[in-house]
C-alpha positions as CSV (number, residue, x, y, z in Angstrom):
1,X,-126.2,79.3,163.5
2,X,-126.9,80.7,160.4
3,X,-129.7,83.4,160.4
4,X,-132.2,83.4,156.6
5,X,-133.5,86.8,156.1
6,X,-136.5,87.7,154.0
7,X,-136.4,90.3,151.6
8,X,-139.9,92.3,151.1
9,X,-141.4,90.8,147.8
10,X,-142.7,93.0,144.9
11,X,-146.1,92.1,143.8
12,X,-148.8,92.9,141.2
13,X,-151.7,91.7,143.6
14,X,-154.0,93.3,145.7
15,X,-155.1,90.7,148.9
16,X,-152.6,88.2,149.2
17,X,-156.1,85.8,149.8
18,X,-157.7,86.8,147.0
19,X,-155.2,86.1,144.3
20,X,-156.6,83.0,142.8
21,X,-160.3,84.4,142.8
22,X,-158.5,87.3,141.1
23,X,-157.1,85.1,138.4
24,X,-159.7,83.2,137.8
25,X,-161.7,86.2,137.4
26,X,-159.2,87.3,134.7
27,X,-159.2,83.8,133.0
28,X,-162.9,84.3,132.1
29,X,-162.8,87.5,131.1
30,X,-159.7,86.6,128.7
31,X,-161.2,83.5,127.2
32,X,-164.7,83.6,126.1
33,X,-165.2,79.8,126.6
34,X,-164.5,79.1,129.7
35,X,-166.7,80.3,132.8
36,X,-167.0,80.0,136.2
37,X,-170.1,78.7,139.2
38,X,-171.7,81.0,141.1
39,X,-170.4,79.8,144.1
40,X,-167.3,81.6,143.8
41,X,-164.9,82.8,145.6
42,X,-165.7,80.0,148.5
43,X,-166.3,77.8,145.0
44,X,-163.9,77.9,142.3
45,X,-164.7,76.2,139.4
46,X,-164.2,77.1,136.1
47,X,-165.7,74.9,133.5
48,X,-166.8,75.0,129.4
49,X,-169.2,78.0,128.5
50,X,-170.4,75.7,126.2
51,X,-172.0,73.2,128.7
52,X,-175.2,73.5,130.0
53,X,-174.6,73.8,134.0
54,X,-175.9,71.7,135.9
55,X,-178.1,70.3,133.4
56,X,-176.7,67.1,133.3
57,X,-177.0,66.8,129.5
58,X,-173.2,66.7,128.5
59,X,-173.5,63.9,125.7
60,X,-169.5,63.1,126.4
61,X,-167.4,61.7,129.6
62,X,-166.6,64.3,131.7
63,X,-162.7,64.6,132.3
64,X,-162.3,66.9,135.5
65,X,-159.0,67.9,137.5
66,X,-158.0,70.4,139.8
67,X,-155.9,71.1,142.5
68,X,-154.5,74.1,144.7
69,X,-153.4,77.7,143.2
70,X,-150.3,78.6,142.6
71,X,-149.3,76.7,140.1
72,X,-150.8,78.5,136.6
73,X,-152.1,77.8,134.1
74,X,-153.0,74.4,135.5
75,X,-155.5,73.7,136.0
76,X,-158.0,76.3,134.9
77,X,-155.4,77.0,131.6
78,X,-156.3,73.4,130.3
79,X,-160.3,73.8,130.2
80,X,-161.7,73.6,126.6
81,X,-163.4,71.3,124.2
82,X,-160.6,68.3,124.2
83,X,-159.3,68.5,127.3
84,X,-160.5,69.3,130.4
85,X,-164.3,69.8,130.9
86,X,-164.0,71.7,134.8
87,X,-161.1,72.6,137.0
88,X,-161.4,72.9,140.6
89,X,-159.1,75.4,142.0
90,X,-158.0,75.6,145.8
91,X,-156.6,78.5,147.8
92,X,-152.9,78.7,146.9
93,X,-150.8,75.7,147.4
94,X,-154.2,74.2,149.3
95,X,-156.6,71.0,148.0
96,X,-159.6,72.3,147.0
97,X,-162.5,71.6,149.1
98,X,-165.2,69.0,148.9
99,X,-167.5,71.3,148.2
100,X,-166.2,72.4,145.1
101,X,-165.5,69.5,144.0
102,X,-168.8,67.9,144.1
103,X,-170.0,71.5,142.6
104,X,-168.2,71.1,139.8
105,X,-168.9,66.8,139.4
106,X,-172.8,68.5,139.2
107,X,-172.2,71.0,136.6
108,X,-170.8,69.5,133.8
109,X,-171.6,65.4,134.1
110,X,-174.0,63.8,131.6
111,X,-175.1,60.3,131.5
112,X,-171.5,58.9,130.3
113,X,-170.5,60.0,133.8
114,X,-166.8,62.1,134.3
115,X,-163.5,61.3,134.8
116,X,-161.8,62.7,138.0
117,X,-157.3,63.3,137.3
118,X,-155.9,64.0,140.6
119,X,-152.5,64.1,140.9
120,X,-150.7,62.4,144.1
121,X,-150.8,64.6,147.3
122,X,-152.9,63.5,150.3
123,X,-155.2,66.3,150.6
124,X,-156.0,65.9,146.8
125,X,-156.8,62.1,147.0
126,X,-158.6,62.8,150.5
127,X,-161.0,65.4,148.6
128,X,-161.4,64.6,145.3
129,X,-162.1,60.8,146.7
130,X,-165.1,61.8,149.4
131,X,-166.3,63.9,146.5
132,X,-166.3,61.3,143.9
133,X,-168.0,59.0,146.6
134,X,-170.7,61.3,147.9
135,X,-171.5,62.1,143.8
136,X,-172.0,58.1,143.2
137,X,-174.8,59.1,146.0
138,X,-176.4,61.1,143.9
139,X,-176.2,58.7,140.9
140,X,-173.3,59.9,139.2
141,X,-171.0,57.7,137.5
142,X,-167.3,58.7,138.4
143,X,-164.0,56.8,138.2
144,X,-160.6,58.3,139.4
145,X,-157.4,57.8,138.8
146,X,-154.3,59.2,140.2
147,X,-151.2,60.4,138.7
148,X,-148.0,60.2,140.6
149,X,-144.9,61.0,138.0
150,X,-142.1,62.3,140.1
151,X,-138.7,60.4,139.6
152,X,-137.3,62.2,142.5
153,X,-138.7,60.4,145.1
154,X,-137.2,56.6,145.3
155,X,-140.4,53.8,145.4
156,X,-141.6,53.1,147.7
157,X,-142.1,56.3,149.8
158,X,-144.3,54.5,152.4
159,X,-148.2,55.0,151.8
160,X,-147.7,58.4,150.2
161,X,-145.9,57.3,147.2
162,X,-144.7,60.0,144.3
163,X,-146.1,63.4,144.0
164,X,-148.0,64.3,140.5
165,X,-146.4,67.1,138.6
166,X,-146.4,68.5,135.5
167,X,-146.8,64.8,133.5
168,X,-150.1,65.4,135.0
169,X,-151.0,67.8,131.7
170,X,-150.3,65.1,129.6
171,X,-152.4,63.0,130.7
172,X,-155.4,65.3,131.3
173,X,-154.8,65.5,127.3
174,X,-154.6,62.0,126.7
175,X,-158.3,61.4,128.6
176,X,-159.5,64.7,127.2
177,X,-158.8,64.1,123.7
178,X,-160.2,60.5,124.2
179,X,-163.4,61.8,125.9
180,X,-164.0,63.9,123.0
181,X,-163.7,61.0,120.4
182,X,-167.0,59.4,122.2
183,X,-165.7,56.9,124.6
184,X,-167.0,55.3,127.3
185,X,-166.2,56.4,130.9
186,X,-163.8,53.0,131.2
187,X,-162.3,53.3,127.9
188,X,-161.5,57.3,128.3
189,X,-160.3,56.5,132.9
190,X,-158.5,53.2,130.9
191,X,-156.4,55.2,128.5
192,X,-156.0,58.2,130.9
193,X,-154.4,55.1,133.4
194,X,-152.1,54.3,131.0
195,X,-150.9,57.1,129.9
196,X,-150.4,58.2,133.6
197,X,-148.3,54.8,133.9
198,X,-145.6,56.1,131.4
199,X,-144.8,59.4,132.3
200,X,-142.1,60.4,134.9
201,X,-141.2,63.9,136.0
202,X,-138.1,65.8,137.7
203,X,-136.5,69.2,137.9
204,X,-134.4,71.7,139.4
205,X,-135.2,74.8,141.0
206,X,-132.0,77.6,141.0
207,X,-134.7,80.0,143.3
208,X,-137.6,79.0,145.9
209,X,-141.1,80.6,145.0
210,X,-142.7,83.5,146.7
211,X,-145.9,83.2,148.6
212,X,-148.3,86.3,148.0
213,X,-147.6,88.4,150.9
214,X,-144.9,86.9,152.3
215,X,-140.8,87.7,151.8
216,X,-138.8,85.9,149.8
217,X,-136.0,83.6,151.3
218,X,-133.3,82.4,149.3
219,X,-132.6,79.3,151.8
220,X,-130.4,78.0,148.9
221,X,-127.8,80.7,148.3
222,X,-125.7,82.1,144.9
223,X,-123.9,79.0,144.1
224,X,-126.6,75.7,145.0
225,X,-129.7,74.4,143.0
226,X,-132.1,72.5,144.4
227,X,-132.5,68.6,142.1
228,X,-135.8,66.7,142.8
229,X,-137.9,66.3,140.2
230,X,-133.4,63.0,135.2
231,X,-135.8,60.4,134.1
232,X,-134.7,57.0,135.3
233,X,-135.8,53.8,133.7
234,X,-136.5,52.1,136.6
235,X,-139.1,54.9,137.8
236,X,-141.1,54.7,134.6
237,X,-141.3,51.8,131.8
238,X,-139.4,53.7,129.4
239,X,-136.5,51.0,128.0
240,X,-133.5,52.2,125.9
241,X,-134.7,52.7,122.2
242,X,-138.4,54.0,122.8
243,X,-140.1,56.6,121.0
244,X,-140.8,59.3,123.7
245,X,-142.6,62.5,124.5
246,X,-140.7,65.2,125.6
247,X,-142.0,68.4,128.5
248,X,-140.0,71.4,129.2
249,X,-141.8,72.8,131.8
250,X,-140.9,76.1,133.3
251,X,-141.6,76.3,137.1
252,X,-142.7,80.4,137.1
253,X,-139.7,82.5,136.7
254,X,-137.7,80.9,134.2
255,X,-137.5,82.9,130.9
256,X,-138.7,81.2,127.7
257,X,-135.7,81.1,126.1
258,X,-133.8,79.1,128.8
259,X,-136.5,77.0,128.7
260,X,-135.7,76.6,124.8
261,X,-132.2,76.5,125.7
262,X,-133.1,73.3,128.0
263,X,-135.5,72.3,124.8
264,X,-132.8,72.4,122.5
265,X,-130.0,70.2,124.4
266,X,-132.4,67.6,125.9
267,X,-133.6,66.4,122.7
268,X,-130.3,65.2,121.7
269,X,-129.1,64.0,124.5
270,X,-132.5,61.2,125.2
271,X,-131.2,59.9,121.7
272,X,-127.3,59.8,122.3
273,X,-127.5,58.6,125.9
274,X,-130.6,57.0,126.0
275,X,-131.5,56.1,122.7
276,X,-134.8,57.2,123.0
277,X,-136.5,59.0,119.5
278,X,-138.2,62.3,120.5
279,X,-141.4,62.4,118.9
280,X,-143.4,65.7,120.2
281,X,-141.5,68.5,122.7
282,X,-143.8,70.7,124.4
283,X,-141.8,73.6,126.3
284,X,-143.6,76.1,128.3
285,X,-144.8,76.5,131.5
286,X,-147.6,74.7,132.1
287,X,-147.5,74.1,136.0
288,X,-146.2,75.9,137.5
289,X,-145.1,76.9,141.6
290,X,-145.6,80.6,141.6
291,X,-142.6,82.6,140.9
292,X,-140.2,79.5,141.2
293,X,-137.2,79.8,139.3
294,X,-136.1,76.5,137.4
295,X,-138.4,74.0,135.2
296,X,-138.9,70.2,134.9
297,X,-138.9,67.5,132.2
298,X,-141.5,65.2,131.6
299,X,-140.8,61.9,129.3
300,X,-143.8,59.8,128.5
301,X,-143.8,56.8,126.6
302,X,-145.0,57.6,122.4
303,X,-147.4,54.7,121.8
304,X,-149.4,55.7,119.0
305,X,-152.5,55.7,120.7
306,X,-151.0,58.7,123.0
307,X,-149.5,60.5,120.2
308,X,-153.4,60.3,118.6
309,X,-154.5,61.5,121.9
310,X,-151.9,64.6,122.0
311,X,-151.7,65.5,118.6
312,X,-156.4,65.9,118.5
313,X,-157.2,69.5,118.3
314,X,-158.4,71.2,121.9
315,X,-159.7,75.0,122.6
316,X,-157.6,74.7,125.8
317,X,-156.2,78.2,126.0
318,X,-152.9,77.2,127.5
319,X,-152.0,73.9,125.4
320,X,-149.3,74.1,123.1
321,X,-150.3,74.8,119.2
322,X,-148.3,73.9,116.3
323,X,-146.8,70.8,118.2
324,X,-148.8,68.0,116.6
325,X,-147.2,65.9,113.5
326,X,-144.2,63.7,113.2
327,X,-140.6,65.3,114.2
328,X,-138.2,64.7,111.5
329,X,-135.1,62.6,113.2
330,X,-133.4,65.6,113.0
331,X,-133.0,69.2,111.9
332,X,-130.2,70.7,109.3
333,X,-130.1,74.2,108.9
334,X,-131.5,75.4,105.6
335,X,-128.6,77.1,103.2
336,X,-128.9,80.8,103.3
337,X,-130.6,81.7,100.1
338,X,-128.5,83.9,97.7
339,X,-128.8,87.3,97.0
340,X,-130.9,88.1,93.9
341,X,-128.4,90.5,92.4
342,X,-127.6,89.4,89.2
343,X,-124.4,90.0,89.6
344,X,-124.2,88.0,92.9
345,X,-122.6,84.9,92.0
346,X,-119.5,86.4,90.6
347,X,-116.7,86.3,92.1
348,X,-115.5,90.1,93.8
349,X,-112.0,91.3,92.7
350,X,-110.7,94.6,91.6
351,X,-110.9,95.2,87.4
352,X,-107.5,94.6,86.2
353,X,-107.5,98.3,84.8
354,X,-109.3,101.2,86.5
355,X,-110.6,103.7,84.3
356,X,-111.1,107.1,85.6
357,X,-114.1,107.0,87.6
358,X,-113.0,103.5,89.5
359,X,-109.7,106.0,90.4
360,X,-111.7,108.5,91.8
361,X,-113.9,106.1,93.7
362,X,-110.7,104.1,95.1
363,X,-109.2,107.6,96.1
364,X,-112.3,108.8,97.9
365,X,-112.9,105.7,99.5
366,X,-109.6,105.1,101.1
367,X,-109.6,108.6,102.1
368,X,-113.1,108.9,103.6
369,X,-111.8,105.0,105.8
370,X,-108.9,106.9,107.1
371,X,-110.1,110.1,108.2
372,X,-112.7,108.0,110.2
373,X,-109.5,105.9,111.5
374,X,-108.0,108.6,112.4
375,X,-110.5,110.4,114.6
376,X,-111.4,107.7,116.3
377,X,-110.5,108.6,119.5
378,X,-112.4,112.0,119.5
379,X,-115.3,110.1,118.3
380,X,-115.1,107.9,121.6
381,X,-114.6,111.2,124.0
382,X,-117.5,112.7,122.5
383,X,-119.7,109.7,122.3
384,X,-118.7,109.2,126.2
385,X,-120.6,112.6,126.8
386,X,-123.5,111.9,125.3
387,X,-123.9,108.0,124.7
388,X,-122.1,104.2,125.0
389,X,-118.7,105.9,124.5
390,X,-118.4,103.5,121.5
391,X,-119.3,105.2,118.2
392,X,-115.6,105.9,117.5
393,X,-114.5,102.5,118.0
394,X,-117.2,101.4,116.0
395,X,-116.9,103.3,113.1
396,X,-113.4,102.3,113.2
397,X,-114.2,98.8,113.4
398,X,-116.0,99.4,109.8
399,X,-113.3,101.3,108.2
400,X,-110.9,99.0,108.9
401,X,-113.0,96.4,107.0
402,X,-113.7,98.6,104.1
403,X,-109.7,98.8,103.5
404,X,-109.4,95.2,103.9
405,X,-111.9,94.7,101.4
406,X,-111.7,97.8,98.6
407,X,-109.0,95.1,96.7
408,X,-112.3,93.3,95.8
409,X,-114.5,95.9,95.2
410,X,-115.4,96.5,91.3
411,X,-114.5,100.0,91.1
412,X,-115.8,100.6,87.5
413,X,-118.5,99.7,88.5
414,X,-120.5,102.4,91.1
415,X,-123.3,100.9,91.9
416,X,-121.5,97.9,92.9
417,X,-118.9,99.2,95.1
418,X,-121.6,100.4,97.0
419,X,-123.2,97.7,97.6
420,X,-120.0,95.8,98.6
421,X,-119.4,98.8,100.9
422,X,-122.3,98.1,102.7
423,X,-121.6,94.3,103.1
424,X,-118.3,95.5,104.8
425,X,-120.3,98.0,106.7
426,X,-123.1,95.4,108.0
427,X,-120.0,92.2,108.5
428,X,-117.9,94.8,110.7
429,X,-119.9,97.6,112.5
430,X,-122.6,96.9,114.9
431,X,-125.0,98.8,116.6
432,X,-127.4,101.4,114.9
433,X,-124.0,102.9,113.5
434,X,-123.7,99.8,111.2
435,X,-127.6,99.9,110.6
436,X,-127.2,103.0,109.6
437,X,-124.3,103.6,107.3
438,X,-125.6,100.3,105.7
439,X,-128.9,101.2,104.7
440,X,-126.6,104.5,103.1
441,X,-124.8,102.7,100.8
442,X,-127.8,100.1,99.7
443,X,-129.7,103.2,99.0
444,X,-127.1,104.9,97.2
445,X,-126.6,101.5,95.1
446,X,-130.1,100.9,94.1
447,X,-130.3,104.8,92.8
448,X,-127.0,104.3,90.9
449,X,-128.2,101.2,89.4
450,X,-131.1,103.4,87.8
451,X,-128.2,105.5,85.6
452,X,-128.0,104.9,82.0
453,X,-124.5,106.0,81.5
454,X,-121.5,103.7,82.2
455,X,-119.7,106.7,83.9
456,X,-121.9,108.1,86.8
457,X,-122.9,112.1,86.1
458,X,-122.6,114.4,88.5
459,X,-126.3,114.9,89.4
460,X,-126.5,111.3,89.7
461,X,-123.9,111.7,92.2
462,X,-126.5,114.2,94.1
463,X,-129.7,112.1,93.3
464,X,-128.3,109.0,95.3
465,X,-127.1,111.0,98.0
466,X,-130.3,111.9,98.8
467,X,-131.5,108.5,97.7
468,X,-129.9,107.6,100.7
469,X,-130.7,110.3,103.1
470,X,-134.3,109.7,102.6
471,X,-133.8,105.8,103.2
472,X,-132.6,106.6,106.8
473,X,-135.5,108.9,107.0
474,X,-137.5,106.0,106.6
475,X,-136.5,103.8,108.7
476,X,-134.8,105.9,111.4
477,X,-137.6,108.1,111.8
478,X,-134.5,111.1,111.9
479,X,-135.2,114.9,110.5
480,X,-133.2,117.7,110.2
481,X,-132.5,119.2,113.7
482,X,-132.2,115.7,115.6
483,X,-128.6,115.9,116.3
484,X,-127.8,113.1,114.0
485,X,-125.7,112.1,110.8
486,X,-128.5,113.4,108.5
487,X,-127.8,117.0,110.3
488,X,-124.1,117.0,108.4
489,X,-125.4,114.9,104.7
490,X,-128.6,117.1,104.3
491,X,-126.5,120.4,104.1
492,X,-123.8,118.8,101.6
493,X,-127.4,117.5,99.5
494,X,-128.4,121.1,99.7
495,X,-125.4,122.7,98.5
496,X,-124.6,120.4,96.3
497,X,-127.4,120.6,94.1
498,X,-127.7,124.2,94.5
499,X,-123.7,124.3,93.1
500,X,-124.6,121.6,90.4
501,X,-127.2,123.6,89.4
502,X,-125.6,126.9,89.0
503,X,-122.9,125.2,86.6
504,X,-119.9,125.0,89.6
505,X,-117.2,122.1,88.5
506,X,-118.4,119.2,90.3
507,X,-115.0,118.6,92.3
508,X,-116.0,122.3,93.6
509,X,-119.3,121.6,94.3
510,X,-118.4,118.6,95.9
511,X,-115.9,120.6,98.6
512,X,-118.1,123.4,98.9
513,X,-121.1,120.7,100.0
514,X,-118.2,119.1,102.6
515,X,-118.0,122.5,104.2
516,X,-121.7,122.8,104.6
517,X,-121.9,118.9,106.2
518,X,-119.1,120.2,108.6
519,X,-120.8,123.4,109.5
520,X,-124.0,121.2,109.4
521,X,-122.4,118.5,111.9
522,X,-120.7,121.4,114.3
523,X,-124.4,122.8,114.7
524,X,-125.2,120.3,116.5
525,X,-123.8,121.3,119.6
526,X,-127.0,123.6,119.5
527,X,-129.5,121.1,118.6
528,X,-131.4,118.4,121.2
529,X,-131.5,114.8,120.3
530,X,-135.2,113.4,119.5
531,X,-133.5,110.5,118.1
532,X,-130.9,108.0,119.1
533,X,-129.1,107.1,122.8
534,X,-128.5,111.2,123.3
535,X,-132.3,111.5,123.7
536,X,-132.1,110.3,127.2
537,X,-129.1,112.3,128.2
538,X,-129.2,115.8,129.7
539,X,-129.6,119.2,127.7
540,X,-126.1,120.0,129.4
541,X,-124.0,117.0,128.3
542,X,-125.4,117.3,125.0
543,X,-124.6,121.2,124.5
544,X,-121.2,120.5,125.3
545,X,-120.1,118.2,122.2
546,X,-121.0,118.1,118.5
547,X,-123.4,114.7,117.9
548,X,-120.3,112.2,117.0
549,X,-122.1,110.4,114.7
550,X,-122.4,113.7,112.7
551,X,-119.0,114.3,113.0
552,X,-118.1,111.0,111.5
553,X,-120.5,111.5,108.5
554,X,-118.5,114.8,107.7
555,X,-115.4,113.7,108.2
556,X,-115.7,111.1,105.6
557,X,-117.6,113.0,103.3
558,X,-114.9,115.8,103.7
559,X,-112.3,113.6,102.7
560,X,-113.9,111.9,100.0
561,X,-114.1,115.6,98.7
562,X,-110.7,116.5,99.0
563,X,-109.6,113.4,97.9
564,X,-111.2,113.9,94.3
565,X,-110.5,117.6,94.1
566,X,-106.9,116.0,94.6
567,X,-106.9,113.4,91.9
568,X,-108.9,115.8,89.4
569,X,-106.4,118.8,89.9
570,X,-103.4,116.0,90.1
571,X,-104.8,115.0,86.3
């Protein structure tokens, strides 16, 4: 005998009785036209601010639907001009009483009478049908009509018949959008019939719900789902080749992008295997069953009338916007637009003959790829102290990519290779190490590309150096003193210019600046990250290595240095 233990559930509620007076309370105060009867709590009904209560002056049929709690946003979520006029909400996973259904019939029914939608559970056809009889009474005019879309259940399940589920919003569309064109009270209960006649609903649940207050028992297990609720022809009179309506519904605790994932696959598998044409997808959750874990699909039938119906405009907080208009029969993804470089479309190779900058740049390039390759592995010891672990193998990743591709860069041209740097960078290197060295090199490109002179000067050199520093400034909110990659390249901009200035030879004053980004990058064994991963890692861990990322930044720089100094004295 196997034993099912509950495991403590972790709310955000306060009395497990209270928690649909509690979100009904929060509905109102959230959505400024909707409000509730003075009843409450023993009476919950929310209804249209708009209405007059009680007056019985509502110049349009009434369309009013309810059931127990539990299963947000319906049915409270679907109150607004277009849809639903009142909701009547029960105690969770409880019919609503008489009582509040009759209050609500009283509030918001005017001469055209109102529409009761009551999906097919005995307690809810039990009280919604006394109330609709002891309001005809009192002189209302009521119809009702009952929704029972679940395909689980195989017809005919003795006099209980199928449960109403989440077709059930659908339909409390269709009759709300038709109540709001002006129909009658037989026209609006005649297409809301219909519509509830071509709609079927199932689903699967990988995790039960969670009562409030109660544990949680997982009756089903690691490896089982539970199916009851595929569409099957026979349920629903939807024939091979019809235009349909498709619902993703999530079921509580099923993230919206599975329930895009579902989206996404359903659609064309109705037309493949069924041959059906999907004309509007809702996904969302809509009704719910608490915290649930799963979702269902609901098809309905696209006659044109319905689609007018769905696609009418509604100040239901919880429907669906932007779903309205024709579907195209199917979706190509657009071609990526091409860059606006002018020099874009041609095609990336390496000038036939370098002239004496492109041999400096191919030198100091190659030079700054390998150093990075080879101190890879002390990259990844000190990134282990202080972050992912990663950084070296990561940087690596992009070097390797740079060498691959430096055949195609155009070296004669700076500003270029720069640019194409970056594309290696951001194809290769991921993580805010990529981000990072990318946004360098664009920088540095778009500061080059401001030089007059076909050869690059020196202070140029400087000027989109700390083009670039300031871009990651920018946009990664770094300073000096952050432990971070600008704590090595703001000391080389410093020295440089400062040896620039004073008339050094600019191979000089380019090694001179590579000692100040190593000094610069070693000081940051003193320093405490306000920026990056390190930030939540010990003081202690962080004192005990340099910040890698500074390390790398040096390390290239350095050897880009020495490589020119090499290739200048070499000359």
């Amino acid at each position: 005998m196997s034993v099912v233990r509950a495991i403590p559930a972790k709310k955000l509620i306060n009395d497990p009785l209270d928690v649909v007076n509690e979100f009904i309370e929060g509905l109102v105060e959230t959505y400024p036209g909707l409000n509730y009867l003075e009843g409450f709590p023993q009476v919950k009904v929310v209804f249209r601010a708009d209405i007059p209560c009680g007056k019985g002056t509502y110049d349009k049929v009434a369309v009013i639907s309810g059931g127990g709690g539990g299963h947000e946003p319906a049915h409270a979520g679907f109150v607004g001009e277009g849809m639903l006029t009142a909701a009547i909400c029960g105690d969770v996973f409880s019919s609503p009483p008489v009582d509040s259904i009759l209050a609500g019939i009283r509030a918001v029914t005017g001469p055209k009478g109102c529409l009761l939608i009551v999906k097919n559970y005995t307690g809810d056809r039990l009280n919604f049908g006394l109330a609709a009889e002891e309001a005809k009474t009192e002189g209302f005019d009521v119809e009702t009509i009952f929704v029972e879309d679940d395909c689980a259940l195989p017809p005919p399940r003795g006099i209980a018949g199928r449960r109403g589920l989440a077709g059930t919003v659908l339909v409390q569309k269709v009759a709300g959008a038709a109540a709001a064109a002006g129909l009658s009270l037989a026209d609006v209960a005649a297409e809301a019939k219909h519509a509830s006649e071509v709609v079927g609903t199932m689903g699967v649940a990988l995790h039960p719900c969670t009562l409030p207050g109660m544990g949680l028992a997982d009756r089903l297990g690691p490896e089982k789902m539970e199916y009851g609720l595929g569409i099957e022809t026979n349920y629903v009179p939807i024939p091979p080749g019809s235009r349909v309506v498709l619902m993703i519904n999530g079921l509580g605790a099923t993230p919206l992008m599975e329930l895009m994932i579902a989206a996404g696959k359903a659609v064309p598998k109705l037309l493949v295997e069924h041959g059906m044409a999907v004309e509007r997808v809702y996904t969302g959750s809509f009704m719910t069953s608490l915290d649930m874990q799963g979702f269902s699909i609901s098809i309905m039938r696209a006659d044109p009338s319905i689609l007018l119906r769905l696609d009418a405009e509604t100040k239901a907080p919880y429907w669906p916007v932007a779903v309205e208009g024709n579907r195209p029969p199917t979706k190509l993804p657009v071609p990526i637009p091409p860059s606006r470089s002018a020099k874009s479309s041609e095609p990336r190779k390496l000038p036939l003959k370098l002239n004496e900058q492109g041999k400096l740049l191919k030198a100091a390039i190659e030079a700054g790829a390998n150093a990075i390759i080879n101190i890879k592995d002390k990259l990844n010891e000190w990134d282990s102290a202080v972050g992912d672990g990663d950084c070296g193998s990561t940087m690596f990743r992009g070097a390797k990519q740079i060498l691959e591709d430096i055949e195609n860069y155009p070296l004669n041209d700076a500003a270029e290779t720069f640019n194409e740097i970056g594309s290696s960078i951001g194809r290769s290197m991921g993580g805010t190490s990529g981000i990072i060295h990318t946004i360098l090199c664009k920088a540095a490109c778009i500061q080059l590309q401001t030089s007059s002179h076909s050869v690059v000067m020196p202070k140029t050199w400087a000027e989109a150096l700390a083009a670039a520093i300031a871009a990651v400034k920018k946009y990664g909110k770094a300073e000096a003193g952050y432990r971070t990659l600008l704590d090595a390249l703001i000391p080389a901009l410093s020295t440089l210019e400062k040896e620039l200035d004073s008339g050094s030879d600019p191979s000089t004053a380019f090694i001179i600046s590579s000692a100040a980004a190593l000094d610069g990058a070693q000081s940051t064994k003193h320093m405490i990250a306000k920026a990056g991963r390190a930030t939540y890692v010990s003081a202690e861990n962080q004192s005990s290595v340099p910040d890698p990322g500074a390390m790398a930044a040096a390390s290239w720089y350095s050897a880009a240095a020495h490589a020119v100094k090499a290739k200048k004295y070499k000359h």
